[in-house]
C-alpha positions in Angstrom: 5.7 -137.2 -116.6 7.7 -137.6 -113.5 6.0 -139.5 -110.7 5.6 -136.8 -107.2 6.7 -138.6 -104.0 3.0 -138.4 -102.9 2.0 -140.1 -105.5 4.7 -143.4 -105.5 3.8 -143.6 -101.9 0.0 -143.8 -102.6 1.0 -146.4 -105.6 2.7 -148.4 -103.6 0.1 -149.0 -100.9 -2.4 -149.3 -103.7 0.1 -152.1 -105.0 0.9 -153.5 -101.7 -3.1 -153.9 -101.1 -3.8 -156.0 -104.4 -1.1 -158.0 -103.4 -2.2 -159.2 -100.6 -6.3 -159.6 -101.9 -4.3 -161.6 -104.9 -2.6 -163.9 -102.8 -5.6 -164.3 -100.2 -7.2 -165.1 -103.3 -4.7 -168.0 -104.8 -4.4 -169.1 -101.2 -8.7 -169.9 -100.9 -7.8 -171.5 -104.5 -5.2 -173.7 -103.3 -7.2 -174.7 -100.2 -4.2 -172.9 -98.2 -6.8 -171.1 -96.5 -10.9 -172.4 -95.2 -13.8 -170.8 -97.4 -16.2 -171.1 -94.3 -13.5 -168.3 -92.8 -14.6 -166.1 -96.0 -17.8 -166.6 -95.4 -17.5 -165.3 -91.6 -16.0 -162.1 -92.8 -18.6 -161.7 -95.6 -21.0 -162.4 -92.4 -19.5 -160.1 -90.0 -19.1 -157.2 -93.3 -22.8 -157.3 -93.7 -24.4 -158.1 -90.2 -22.0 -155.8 -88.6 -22.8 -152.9 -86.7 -23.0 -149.5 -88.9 -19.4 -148.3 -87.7 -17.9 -152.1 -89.6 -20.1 -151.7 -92.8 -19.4 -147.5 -92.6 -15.3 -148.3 -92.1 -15.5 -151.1 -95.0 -17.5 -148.9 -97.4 -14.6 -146.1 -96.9 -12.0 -148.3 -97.8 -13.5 -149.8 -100.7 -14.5 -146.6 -101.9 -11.1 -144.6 -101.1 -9.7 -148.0 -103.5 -11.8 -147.5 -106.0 -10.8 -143.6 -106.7 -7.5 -144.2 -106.2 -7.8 -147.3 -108.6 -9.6 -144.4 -111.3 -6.9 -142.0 -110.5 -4.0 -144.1 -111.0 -5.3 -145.7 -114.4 -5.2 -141.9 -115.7 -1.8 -141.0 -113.7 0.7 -139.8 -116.7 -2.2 -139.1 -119.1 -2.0 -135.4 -118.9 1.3 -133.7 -121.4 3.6 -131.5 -119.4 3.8 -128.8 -121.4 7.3 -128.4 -122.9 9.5 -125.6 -121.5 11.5 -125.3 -125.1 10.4 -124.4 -128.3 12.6 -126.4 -131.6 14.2 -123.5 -133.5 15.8 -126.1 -136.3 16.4 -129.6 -136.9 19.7 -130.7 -138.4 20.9 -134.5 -139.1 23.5 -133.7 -136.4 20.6 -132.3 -133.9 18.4 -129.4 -132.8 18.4 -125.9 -131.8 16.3 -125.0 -129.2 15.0 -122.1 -127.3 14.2 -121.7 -123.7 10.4 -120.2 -123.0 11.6 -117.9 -120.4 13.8 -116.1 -122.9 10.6 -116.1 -125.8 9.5 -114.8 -122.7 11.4 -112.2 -122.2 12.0 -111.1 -125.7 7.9 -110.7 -125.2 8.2 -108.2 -122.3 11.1 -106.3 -123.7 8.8 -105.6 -127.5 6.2 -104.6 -124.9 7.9 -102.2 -123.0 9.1 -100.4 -125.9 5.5 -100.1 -126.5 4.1 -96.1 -125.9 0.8 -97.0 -125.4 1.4 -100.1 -123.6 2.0 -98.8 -119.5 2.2 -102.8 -117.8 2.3 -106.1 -119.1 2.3 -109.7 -118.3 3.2 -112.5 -120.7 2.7 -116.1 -120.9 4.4 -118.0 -124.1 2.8 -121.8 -124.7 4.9 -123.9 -126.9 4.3 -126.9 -128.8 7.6 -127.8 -129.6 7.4 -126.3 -133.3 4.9 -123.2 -133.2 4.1 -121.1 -130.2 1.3 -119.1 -128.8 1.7 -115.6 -127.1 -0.8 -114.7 -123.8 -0.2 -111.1 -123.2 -2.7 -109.0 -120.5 -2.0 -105.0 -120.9 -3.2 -101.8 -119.6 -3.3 -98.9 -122.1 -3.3 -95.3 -121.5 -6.5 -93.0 -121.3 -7.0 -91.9 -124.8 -6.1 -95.0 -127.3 -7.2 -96.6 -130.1 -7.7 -99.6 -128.3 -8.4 -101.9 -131.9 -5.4 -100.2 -133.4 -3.1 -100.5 -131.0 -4.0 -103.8 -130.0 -3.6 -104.7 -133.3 -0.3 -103.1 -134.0 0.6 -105.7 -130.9 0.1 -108.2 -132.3 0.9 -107.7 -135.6 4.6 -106.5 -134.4 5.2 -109.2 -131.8 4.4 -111.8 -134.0 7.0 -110.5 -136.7 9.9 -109.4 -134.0 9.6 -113.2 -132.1 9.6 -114.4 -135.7 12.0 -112.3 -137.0 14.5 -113.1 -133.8 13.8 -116.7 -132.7 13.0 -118.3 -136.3 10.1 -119.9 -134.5 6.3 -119.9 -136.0 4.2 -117.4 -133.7 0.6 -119.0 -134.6 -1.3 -117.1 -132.3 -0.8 -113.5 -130.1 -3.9 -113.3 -128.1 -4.0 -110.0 -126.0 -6.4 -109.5 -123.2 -6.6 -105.4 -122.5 -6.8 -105.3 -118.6 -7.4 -102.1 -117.8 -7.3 -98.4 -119.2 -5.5 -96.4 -116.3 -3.0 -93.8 -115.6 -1.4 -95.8 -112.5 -2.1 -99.1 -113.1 -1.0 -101.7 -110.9 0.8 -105.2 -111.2 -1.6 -107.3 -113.5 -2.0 -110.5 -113.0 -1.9 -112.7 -115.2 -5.4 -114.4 -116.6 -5.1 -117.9 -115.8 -2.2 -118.4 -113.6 
């Protein structure tokens, strides 16, 4: 996962920060720097007025969460914007999402009983999954044509990109004459 600028900024001060407390620390070690000073600060931290302890409780809690949030920075998978049609010694095919995509929306449109669509493909590198939200007309089979859907779009993405559909979930919107844009569950 590629680091955000916000987020190497925030690092680094993070960094910078524990730096500096690790070298304050070597240096009380060393005897570089008096311990009775420590204990001043410690003194002045708790016997302050509320506006020291409230400022030195806000920085030692914004550390802390960004000390949480950092140890789980990366942890998340982006999820992959290809999907592997084949694997060869000499090295893979692979397919864009946006065109599983759009092979999606043009099996849809070809649909009669299908007025509007909107599609999202999930891949995971060697299978996919298929998101589609319609609107059918007044008068349908909803179970049968939903099922037609799915049935069909599984085999034509199959059948055209060579890459396992494992699941077609479809989400019937609405059932409308003039239907508008749907959007998309999710998104």
């Amino acid at each position: 996962m590629k680091m955000k600028a916000g987020t190497r900024v925030i690092m680094t001060l993070y960094i910078v920060f524990v730096i500096i407390l690790s070298l304050f620390v070597l240096m009380v070690l060393v005897g570089a720097y008096n311990p009775a000073m420590l204990i001043g600060v410690a003194n002045t931290i708790a016997s302050g007025s509320f506006w020291y302890k409230f400022a030195y409780g806000a920085i030692a809690v914004v550390l802390i969460v960004v000390g949480v949030m950092l140890l789980f920075f990366g942890i998340k998978k982006e999820t992959p914007k290809t999907a592997k049609i084949a694997v060869f010694e000499n090295g893979s095919i692979v397919i864009a999402v946006k065109a599983i995509e759009e092979l999606v929306q043009r099996f849809l449109r070809e649909a009669s009983d299908v007025k509007e669509t909107h599609s999202r493909v999930i891949s995971y590198s060697d299978y996919i999954n298929i998101d589609v939200e319609i609107s059918v007309r007044p008068g349908v089979s909803i179970p049968d044509v939903t099922k037609q859907l799915q049935d069909g779009l599984k085999e034509d993405i199959e059948k055209h990109t060579g890459i396992t559909v494992k699941e077609t979930k479809i989400v019937v919107a609405t059932i409308h004459e003039n239907a508008s844009k749907l959007p998309m569950a999710g998104r």
